[in-house]
C-alpha positions in Angstrom: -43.2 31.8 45.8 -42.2 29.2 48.4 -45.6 27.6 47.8 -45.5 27.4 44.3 -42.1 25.5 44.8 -44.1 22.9 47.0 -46.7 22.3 45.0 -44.7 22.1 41.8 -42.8 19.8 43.6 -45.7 17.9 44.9 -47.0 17.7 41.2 -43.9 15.9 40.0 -43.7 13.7 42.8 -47.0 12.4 42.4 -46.6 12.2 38.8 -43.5 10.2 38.8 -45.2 7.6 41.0 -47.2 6.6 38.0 -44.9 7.1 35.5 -43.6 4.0 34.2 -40.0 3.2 35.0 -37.3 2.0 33.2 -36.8 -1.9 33.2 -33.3 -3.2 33.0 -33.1 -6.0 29.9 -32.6 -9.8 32.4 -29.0 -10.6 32.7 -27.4 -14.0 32.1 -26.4 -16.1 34.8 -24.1 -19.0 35.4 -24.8 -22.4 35.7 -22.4 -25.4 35.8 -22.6 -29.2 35.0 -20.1 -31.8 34.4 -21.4 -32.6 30.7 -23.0 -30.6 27.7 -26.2 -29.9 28.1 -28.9 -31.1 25.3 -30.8 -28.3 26.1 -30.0 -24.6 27.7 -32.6 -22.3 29.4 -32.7 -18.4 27.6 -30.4 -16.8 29.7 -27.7 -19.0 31.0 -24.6 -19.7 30.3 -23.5 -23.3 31.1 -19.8 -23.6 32.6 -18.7 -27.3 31.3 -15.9 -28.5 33.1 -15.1 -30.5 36.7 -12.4 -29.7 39.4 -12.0 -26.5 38.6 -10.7 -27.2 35.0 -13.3 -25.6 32.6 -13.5 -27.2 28.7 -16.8 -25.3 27.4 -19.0 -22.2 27.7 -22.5 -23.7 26.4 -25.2 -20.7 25.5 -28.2 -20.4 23.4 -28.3 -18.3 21.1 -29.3 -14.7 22.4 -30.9 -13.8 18.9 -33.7 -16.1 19.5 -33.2 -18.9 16.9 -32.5 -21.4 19.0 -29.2 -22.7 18.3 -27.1 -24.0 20.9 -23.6 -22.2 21.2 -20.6 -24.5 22.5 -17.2 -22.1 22.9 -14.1 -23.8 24.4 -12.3 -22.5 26.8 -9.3 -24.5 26.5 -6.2 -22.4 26.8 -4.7 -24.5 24.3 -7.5 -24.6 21.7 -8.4 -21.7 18.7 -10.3 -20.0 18.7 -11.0 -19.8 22.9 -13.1 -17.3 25.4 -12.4 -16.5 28.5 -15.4 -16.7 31.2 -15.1 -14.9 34.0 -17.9 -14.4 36.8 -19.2 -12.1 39.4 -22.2 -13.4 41.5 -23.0 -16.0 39.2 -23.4 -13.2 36.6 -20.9 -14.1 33.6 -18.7 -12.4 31.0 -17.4 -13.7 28.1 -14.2 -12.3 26.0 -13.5 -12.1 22.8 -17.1 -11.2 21.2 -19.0 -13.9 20.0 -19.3 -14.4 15.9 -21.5 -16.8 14.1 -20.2 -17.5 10.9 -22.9 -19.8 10.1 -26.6 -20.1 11.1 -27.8 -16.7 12.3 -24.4 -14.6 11.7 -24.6 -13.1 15.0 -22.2 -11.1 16.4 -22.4 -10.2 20.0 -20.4 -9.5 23.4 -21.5 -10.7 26.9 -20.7 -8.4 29.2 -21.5 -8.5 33.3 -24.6 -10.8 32.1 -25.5 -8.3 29.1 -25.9 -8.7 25.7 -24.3 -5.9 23.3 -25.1 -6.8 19.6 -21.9 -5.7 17.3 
């Protein structure tokens, strides 16, 4: 019986080898600049701001049309996010609605997309 185990074993070892695995999605990361940016890469999320004092989150689109997204995060400003970061890997809070353009309605959570 105790070979059976093995080779069963065996079997499902050298199976799972080539298996395909499971790819995490990419994350977002953080970049920063003391301007807005014409242009931003797929995939980063632009921190606007100098000294320390931050005025804009700058992102494109995550739905893939192309649109650049400028939120402010000016505590005195409405609407306003919050961007936090962990190793260069950001979150945004609230969720992100486009009321024009694409309508999309996402959060951005430790570098993740989650569509709402």
């Amino acid at each position: 019986m105790r070979v059976w185990n093995l080779f069963g074993r065996a079997f499902q070892w050298i199976v799972g080898r080539f298996r395909p695995q499971p790819t995490e999605p990419p994350r977002y990361r953080l970049d920063h600049a003391f301007e807005v940016p014409e242009a931003v890469d797929p995939l980063k999320i632009v921190a606007v701001g100098e000294g320390g004092h931050l005025w804009y989150a700058v992102l494109s689109c995550p739905c893939g049309c192309g649109e650049t997204i400028q939120l402010s995060l000016l505590p005195d400003d409405r609407p306003r996010w919050r961007l936090t970061s962990h190793g260069g890997v950001p979150t945004l809070s609230p969720s992100v609605w486009r009321h024009r353009g694409c309508r999309s309605h996402f959060i951005l959570r430790d570098g993740r997309v989650t569509w709402c």
